[in-house]
C-alpha positions as a Python dict, from the first residue, in 0.01 Angstrom:
ca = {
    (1, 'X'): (0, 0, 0),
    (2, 'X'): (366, 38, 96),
    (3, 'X'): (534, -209, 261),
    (4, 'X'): (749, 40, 453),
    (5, 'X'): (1139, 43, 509),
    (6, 'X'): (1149, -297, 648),
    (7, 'X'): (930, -471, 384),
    (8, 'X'): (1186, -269, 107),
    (9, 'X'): (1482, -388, 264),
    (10, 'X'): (1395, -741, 299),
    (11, 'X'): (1313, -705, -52),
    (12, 'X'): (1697, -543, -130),
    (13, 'X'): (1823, -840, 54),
    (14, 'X'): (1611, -1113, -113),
    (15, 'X'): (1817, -965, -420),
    (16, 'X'): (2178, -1006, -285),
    (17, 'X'): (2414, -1341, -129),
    (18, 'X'): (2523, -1110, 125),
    (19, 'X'): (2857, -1160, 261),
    (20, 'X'): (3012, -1187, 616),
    (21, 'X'): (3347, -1026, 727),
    (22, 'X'): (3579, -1263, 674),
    (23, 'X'): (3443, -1321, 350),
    (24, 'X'): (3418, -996, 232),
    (25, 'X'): (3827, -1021, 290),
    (26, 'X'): (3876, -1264, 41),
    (27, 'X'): (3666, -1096, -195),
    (28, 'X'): (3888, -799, -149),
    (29, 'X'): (4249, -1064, -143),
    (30, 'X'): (4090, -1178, -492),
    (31, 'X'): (4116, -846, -642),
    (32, 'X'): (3739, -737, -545),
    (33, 'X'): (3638, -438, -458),
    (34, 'X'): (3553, -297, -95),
    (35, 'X'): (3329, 37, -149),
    (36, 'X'): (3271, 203, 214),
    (37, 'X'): (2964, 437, 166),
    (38, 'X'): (3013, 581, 498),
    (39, 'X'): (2981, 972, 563),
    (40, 'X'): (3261, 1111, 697),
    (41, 'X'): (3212, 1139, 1041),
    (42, 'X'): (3195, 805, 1072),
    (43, 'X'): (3503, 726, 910),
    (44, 'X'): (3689, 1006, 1106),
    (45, 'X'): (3546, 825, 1434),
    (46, 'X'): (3603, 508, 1323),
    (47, 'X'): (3863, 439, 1142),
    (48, 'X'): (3853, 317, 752),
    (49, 'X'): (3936, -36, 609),
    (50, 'X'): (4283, -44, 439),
    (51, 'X'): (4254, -72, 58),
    (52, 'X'): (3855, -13, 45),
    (53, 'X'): (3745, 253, -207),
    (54, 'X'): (3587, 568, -43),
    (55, 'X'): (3285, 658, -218),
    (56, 'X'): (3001, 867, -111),
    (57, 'X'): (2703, 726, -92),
    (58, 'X'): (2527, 1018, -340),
    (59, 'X'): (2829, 950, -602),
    (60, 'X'): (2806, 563, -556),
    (61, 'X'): (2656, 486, -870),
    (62, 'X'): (2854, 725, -1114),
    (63, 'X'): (3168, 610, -973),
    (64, 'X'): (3090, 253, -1017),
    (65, 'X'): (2959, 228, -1350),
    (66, 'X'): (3161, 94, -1579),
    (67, 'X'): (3026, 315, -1863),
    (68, 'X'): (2978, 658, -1676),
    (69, 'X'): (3284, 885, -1803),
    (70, 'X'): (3312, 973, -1385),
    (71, 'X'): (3344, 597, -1292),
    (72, 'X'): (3651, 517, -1069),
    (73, 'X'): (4004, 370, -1242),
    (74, 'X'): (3900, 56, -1021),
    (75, 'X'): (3564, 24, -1175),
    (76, 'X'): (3669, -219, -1473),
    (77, 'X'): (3362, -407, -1555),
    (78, 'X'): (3011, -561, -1485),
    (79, 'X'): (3141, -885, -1370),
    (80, 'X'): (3369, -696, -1054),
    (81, 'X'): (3283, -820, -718),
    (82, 'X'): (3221, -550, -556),
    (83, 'X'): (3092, -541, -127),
    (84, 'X'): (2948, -251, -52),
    (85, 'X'): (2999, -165, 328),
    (86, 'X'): (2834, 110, 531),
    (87, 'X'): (2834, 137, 920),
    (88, 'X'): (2577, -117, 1047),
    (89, 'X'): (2508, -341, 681),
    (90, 'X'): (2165, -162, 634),
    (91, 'X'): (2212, 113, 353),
    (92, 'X'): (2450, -77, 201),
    (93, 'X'): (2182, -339, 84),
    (94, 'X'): (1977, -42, -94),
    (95, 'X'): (2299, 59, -234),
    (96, 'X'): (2407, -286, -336),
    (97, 'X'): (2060, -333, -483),
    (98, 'X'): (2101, -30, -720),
    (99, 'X'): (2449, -123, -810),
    (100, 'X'): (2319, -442, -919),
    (101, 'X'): (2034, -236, -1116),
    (102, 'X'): (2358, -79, -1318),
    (103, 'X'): (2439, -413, -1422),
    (104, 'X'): (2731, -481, -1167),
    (105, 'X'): (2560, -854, -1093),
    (106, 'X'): (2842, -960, -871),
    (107, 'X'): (2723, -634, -601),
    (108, 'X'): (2664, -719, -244),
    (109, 'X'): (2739, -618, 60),
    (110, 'X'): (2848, -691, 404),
    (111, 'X'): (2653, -806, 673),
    (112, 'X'): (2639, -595, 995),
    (113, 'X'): (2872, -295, 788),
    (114, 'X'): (3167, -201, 937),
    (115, 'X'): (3086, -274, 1281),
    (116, 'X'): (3081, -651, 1199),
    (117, 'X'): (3407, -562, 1036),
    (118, 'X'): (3614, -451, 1322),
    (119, 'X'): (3396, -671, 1530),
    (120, 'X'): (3591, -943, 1390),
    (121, 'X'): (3888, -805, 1446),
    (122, 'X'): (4021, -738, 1074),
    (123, 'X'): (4211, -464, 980),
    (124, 'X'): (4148, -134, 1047),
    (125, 'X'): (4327, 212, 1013),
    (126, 'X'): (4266, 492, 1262),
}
């Protein structure tokens, strides 16, 4: 029996401290890492957070993994915070959830995605 997309991603989030905007700031200030899994269009419409990595959601784990010969420059170890951000703070649990999966036990992401973000009136670039 299947507990469907809702029962799956209240299981994700049972998994994660999930963090808030302003928090997700001072994970970044602290040298953490802000990974916006947007698609493009999004990003184009609205805007991108200064100093988050860009990663596609299909590439997320690859480019995270510390061991993966594709991972990022920024992806330095296990213990990294990383906050993993997509437009409304839905995906971005799955996503968090598989990071942690890789080992990356310090993965979470942001509550209410980027919308929260600019909702609280952090930076943005257009």
């Amino acid at each position: 029996m299947s507990a469907g997309v809702d029962g799956l991603l209240a299981e994700a989030r049972e998994e994660l401290e999930r963090v808030g905007p302003v928090e997700a700031a001072r994970v970044k200030a602290a040298g953490g890492l802000l990974v916006d899994i947007r698609y493009a269009a999004l990003r184009e419409r609205d805007g991108t957070i200064p100093g988050a990595l860009v990663v596609e959601r299909n590439e997320l784990e690859w480019r995270l993994d510390p061991l993966c010969e594709h991972r990022l420059p920024e992806a330095t170890g296990h213990d990294l915070p990383v906050v993993v951000i997509c437009d409304e703070g839905y995906a971005s649990s799955f996503a968090a959830v598989s990071l942690r999966r890789l080992g990356l036990k310090r993965a979470t992401d942001l509550i209410g995605g980027f919308q929260a973000w600019r909702a609280a009136g952090l930076p943005i670039r257009t």
